[in-house]
C-alpha positions as CSV (number, residue, x, y, z in Angstrom):
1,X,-36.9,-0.7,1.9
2,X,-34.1,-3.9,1.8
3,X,-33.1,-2.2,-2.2
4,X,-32.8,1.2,-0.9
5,X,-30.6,0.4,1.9
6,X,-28.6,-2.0,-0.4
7,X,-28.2,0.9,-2.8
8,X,-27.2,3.4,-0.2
9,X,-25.0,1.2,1.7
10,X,-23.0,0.2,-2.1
11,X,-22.7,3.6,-2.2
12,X,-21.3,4.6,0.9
13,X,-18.5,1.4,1.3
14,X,-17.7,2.5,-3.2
15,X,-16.7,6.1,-2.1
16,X,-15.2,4.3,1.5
17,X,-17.5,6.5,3.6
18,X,-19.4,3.6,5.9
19,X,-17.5,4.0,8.6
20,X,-19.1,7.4,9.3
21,X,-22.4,7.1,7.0
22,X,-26.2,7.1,9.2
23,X,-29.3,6.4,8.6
24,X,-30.6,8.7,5.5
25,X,-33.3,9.7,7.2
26,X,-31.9,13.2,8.8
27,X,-33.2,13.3,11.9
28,X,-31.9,10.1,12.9
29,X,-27.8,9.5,13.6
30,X,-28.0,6.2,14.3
31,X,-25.1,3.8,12.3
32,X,-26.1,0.6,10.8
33,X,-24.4,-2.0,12.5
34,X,-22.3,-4.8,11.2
35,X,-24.5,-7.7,11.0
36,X,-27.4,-5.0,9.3
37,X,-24.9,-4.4,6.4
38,X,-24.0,-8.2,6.1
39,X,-27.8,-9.0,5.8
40,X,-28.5,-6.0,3.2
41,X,-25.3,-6.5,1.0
42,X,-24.9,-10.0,-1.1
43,X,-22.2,-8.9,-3.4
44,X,-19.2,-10.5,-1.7
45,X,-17.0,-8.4,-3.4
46,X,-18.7,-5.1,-1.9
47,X,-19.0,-7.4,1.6
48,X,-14.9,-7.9,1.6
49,X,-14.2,-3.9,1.0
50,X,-16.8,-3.0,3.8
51,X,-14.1,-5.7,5.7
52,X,-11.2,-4.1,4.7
53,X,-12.8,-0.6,5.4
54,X,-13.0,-1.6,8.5
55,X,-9.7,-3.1,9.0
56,X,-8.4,0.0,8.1
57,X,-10.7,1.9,10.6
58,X,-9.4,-0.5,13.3
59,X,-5.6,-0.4,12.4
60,X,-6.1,3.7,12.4
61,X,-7.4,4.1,15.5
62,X,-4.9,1.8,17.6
63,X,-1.6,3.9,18.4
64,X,0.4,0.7,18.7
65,X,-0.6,-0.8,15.1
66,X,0.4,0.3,11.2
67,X,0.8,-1.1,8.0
68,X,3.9,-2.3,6.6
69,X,5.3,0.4,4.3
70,X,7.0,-1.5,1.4
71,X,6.5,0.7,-1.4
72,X,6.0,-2.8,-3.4
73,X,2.9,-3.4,-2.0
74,X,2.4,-5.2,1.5
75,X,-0.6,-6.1,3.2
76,X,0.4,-6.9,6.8
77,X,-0.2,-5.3,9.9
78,X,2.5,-4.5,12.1
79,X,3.1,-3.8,16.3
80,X,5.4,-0.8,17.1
81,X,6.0,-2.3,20.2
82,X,7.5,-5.2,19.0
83,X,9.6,-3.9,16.1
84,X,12.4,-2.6,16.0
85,X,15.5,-1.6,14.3
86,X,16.7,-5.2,13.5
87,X,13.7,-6.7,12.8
88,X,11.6,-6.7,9.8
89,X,7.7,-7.3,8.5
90,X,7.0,-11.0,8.7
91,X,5.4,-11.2,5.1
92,X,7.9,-9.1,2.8
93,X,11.1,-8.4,5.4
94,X,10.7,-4.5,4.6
95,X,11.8,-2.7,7.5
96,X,10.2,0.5,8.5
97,X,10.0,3.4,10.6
98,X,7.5,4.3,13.2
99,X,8.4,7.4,14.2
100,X,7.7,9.0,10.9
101,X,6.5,8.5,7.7
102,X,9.6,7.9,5.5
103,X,8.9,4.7,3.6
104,X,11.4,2.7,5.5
105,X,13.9,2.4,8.5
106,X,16.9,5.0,8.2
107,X,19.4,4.1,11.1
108,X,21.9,5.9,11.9
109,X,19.8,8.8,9.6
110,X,17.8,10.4,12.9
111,X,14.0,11.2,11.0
112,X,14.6,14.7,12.1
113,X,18.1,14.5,9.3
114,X,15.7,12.0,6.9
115,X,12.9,14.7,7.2
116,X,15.2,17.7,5.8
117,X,15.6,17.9,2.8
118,X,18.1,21.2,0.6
119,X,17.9,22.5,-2.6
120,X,21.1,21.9,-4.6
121,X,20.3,25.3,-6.3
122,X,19.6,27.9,-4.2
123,X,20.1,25.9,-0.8
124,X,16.6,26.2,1.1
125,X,16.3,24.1,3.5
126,X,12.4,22.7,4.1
127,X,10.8,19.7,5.0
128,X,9.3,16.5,2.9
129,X,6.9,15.9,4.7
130,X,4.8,19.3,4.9
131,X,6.8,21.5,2.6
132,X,6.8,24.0,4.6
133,X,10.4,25.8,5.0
134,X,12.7,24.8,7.6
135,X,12.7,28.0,9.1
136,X,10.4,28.6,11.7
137,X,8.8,25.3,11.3
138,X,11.5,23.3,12.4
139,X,15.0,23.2,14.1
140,X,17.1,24.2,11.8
141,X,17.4,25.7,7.9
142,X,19.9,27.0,5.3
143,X,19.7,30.9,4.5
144,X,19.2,31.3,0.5
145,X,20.4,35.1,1.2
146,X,24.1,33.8,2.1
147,X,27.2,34.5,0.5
148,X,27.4,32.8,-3.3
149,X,30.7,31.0,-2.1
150,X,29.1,29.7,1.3
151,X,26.4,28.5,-1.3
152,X,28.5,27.1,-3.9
153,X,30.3,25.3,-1.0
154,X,27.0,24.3,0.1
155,X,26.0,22.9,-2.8
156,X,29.5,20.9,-3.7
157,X,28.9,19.6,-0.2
158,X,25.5,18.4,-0.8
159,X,26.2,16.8,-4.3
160,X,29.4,14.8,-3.1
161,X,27.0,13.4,0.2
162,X,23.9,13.0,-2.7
163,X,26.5,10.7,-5.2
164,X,27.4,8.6,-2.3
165,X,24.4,8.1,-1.0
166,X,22.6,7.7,-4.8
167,X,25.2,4.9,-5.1
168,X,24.8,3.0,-2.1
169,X,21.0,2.9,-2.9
170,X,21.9,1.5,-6.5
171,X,23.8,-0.8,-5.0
172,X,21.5,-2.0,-2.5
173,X,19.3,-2.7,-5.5
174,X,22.1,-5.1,-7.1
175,X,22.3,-6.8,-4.2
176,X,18.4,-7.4,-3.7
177,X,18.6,-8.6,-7.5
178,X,21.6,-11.0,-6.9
179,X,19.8,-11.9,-3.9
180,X,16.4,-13.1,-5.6
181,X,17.8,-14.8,-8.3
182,X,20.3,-16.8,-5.9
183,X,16.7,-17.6,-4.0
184,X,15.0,-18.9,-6.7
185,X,18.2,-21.2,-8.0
186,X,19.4,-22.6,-4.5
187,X,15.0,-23.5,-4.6
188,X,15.9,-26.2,-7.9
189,X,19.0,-27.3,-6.1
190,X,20.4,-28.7,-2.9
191,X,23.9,-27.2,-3.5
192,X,25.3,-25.8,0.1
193,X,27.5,-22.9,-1.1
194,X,24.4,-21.1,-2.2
195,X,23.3,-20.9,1.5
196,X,26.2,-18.9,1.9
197,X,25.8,-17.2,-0.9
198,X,22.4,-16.3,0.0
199,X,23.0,-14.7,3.2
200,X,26.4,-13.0,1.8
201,X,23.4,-10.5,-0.1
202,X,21.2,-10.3,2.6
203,X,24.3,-8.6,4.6
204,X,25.4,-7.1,1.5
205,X,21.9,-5.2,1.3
206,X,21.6,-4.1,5.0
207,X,25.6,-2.5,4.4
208,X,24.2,-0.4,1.7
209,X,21.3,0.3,3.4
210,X,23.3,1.9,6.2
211,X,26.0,3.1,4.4
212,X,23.4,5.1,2.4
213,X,21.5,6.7,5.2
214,X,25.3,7.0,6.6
215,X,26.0,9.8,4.2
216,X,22.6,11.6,5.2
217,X,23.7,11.6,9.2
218,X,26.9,12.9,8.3
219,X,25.5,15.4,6.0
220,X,23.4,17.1,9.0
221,X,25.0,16.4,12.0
222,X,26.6,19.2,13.5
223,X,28.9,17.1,15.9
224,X,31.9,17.5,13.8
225,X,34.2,15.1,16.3
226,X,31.1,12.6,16.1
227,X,31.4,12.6,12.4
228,X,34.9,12.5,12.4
229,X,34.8,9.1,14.3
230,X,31.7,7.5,12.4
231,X,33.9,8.6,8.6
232,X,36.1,6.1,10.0
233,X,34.0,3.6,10.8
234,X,31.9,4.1,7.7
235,X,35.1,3.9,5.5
236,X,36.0,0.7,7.1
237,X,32.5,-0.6,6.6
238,X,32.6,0.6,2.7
239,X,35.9,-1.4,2.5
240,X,34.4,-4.3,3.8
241,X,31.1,-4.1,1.7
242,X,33.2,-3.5,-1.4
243,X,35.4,-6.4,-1.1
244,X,32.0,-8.4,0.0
């Protein structure tokens, strides 16, 4: 009957199970179509999360799409093939990754470097995304058995690279605050400096943003004349961004 099918259909888009539910009676697999669940379900708030269910479906099974991954909150759906490292979500302007599931773009950080993560303790190496250690898992991994001096080097290592990089995040943050509140005053006024002043944090933000995941690259990388070149060009950049 139309209730029973209303009531079993609520059910299944509440718990977000429609996309695979059947008909109840067991011998029969078939899948209630679209237009069936529009004609049993009136509520149009249970109508738009059956939508969004299968939105979500959609967006899951095509390779080429995602959703944006501010951690704010963004709705949009985005096309890996036509984003990249300079460009940004057309809603929000948050910039992320595709090739892994870090909340955001991390250039010049490769994911592989963003994905390893140490302990400042005992110096284990293992991965954020699984947890799993380093070692066999993955490429590479930091012995907890080594000497205590390699360790306590280690360790100094990872806290100066950690500061540095902790700053340049709080930083960034200053800079998206100066940012918004430049936005919402150059909106009551026609004044032209604050055009300038404007985009002065927008580049002010991306510098921080790289000189952040700067200190993670050089952290990892094992290409000591490579890191040696790109210190230089990151001190130069820290100069620049200080006096900006």
């Amino acid at each position: 009957s139309q209730p029973c099918w209303r009531e079993y259909l609520t059910t299944c888009i509440e718990q977000n199970t429609v996309l695979k539910c059947t008909c109840p009676i067991s011998e029969c697999c078939a899948q209630p179509t679209a237009a069936f669940i529009h004609s049993i379900i009136s509520s149009e708030e249970v109508v738009a999360k059956y939508e969004k269910a299968v939105l979500r479906g959609y967006v899951e099974c095509c390779s080429n799409l995602t959703w944006c991954t501010n951690p704010q909150g963004c709705d949009q759906i985005l096309c890996k093939d036509g984003l990249g490292y300079g460009e940004a979500c057309s809603k929000c302007s948050w910039i992320s990754c595709f090739s892994c599931s870090f909340p955001e773009a991390h250039y010049p950080a490769s994911c592989n470097q963003i994905s390893h993560m140490t302990c400042a303790k005992c110096n284990h190496g293992f991965c954020w995304h699984c947890l799993k250690p380093w070692r066999p898992t993955h490429k590479d991994y930091y012995n907890c058995s080594a000497m205590v001096s390699k360790a306590a080097r280690q360790e100094k290592r990872f806290q100066d690279y950690n500061e540095r990089c902790t700053f340049h995040h709080q930083a960034r943050e200053l800079a998206i605050s100066l940012k918004n509140r430049v936005s919402s005053i150059s909106e009551m006024t026609a004044v032209r400096i604050l055009t300038f002043v404007l985009n002065a944090c927008k580049v002010l933000e991306q510098a921080r943003k790289v000189l952040a995941y700067s200190c993670v690259y050089s952290y990892y990388s094992q290409d000591t004349e490579r890191v040696d070149i790109m210190e230089e060009q990151i001190e130069s950049l820290e100069l620049h961004t200080n006096t900006l």
